[in-house]
N, C-alpha and C positions, 0 to 999 in steps of 0.2 A: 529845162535842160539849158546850160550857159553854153555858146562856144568857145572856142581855143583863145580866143582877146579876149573874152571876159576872165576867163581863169587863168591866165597869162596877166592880165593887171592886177585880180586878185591875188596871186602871189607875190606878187611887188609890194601891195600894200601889207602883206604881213610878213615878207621875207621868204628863203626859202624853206621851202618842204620841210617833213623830216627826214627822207632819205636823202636829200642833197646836203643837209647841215651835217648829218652822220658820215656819208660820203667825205666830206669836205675832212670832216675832222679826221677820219681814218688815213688819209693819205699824209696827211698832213703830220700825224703822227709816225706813221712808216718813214717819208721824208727822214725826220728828224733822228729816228731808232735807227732805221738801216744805213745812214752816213756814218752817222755815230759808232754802229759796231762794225763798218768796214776802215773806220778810222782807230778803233781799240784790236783789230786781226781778225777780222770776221768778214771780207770783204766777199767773200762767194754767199751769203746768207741773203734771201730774197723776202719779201712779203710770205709767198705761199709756203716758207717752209714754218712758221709760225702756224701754219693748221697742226702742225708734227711739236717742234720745240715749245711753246708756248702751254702746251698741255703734260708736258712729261715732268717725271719727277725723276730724283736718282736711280728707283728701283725699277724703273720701266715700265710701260705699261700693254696689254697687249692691241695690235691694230684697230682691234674693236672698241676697245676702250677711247682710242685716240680718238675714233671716228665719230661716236657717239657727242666726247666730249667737247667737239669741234665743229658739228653738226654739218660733215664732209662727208661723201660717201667711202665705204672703207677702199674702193677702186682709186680712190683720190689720193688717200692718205696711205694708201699700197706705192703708187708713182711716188709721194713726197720721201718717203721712206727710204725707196731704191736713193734716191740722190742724195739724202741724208746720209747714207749708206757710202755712196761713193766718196763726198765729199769729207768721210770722214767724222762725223757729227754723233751721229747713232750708231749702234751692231745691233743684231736681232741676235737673241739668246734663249738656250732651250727656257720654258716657263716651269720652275720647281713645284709647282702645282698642278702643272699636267703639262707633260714631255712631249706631247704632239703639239702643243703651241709654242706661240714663240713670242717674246717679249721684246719691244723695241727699248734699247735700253742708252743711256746718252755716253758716251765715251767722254775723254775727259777733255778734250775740245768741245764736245758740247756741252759737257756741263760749265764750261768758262765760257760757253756764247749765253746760254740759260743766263748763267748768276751775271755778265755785261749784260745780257738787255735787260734783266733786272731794274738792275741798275740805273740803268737809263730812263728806263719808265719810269721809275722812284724820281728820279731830279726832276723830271716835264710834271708831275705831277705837285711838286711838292713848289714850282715854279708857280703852277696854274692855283694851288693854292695861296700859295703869298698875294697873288694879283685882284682875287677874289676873295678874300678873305676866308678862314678855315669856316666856317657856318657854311656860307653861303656854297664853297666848294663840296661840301660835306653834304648837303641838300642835294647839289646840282647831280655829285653820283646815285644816289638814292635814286633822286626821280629819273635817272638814265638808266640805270636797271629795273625798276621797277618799268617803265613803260619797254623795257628792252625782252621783261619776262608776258607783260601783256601782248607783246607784238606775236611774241613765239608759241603762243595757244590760241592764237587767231583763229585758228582752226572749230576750236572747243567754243568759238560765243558763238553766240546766236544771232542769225543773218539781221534779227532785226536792229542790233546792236548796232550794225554798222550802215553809215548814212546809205542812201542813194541803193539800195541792195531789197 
């Protein structure tokens, strides 16, 4: 068993973690998206309402859907929705598939916040591919989903898989 200065200069000599490099990059990207769309008329649009916008299409989807997709609890993305809701973004709508549910669906300020951060993300991406060349960028998402879909069935491997356990 090492203590806290051994794994504490351990990580100095390899860098950070993956949750601190992943952290780092998500903010870092919000930074830049959420400036951006309060610079293009989006200025009330926060980080968490991307649990809700980020997953919607034109035809709406219903809260469960969002919540699933989002991997939020539906009480979560029930709160983002109210605000969504207020701020104008989204309406909830009977669902033409069954009239007891209800479809959050993007009104057309949100579908011009949707197709802006689009947008946005397209340029930082297409930035970060220029700087790294397309292969190399092209690879780097692959193995950041691929370890992003092995993180999320952690569940399902077997304890002996993983160190120290």
């Amino acid at each position: 068993m090492t203590d806290f200065g051994e794994c504490s200069t351990m990580a100095s000599e390899t860098g950070p973690d993956l949750g601190v490099l992943t952290g780092r990059l998500m903010r870092a990207i919000q930074d830049e998206l959420f400036q951006r769309l309060a610079e293009r008329g989006h200025p009330d649009v926060r980080p968490r309402h991307g649990t809700v916008l980020a997953h919607l299409h034109a035809g709406g989807l219903r809260a469960t859907d969002l919540a699933e997709r989002s991997g939020q609890h539906k009480q979560i993305v029930g709160t983002i929705v109210d605000e969504l809701v207020r701020l104008g973004y989204v309406s909830r709508e009977p669902d033409p598939a069954d009239r007891r549910a209800k479809l959050i669906v993007p009104t057309a300020r949100g579908k011009d916040e949707i197709a802006t951060a689009r947008s946005i993300l397209a340029a930082m991406e297409e930035r970060h591919e220029r700087a790294l060349g397309g292969g190399t960028f092209t690879d780097f998402k692959r193995m950041l989903q691929r370890i992003t879909e092995q993180q999320r069935d952690w569940r399902s491997q077997e304890d002996g898989d993983v160190p120290g356990i």
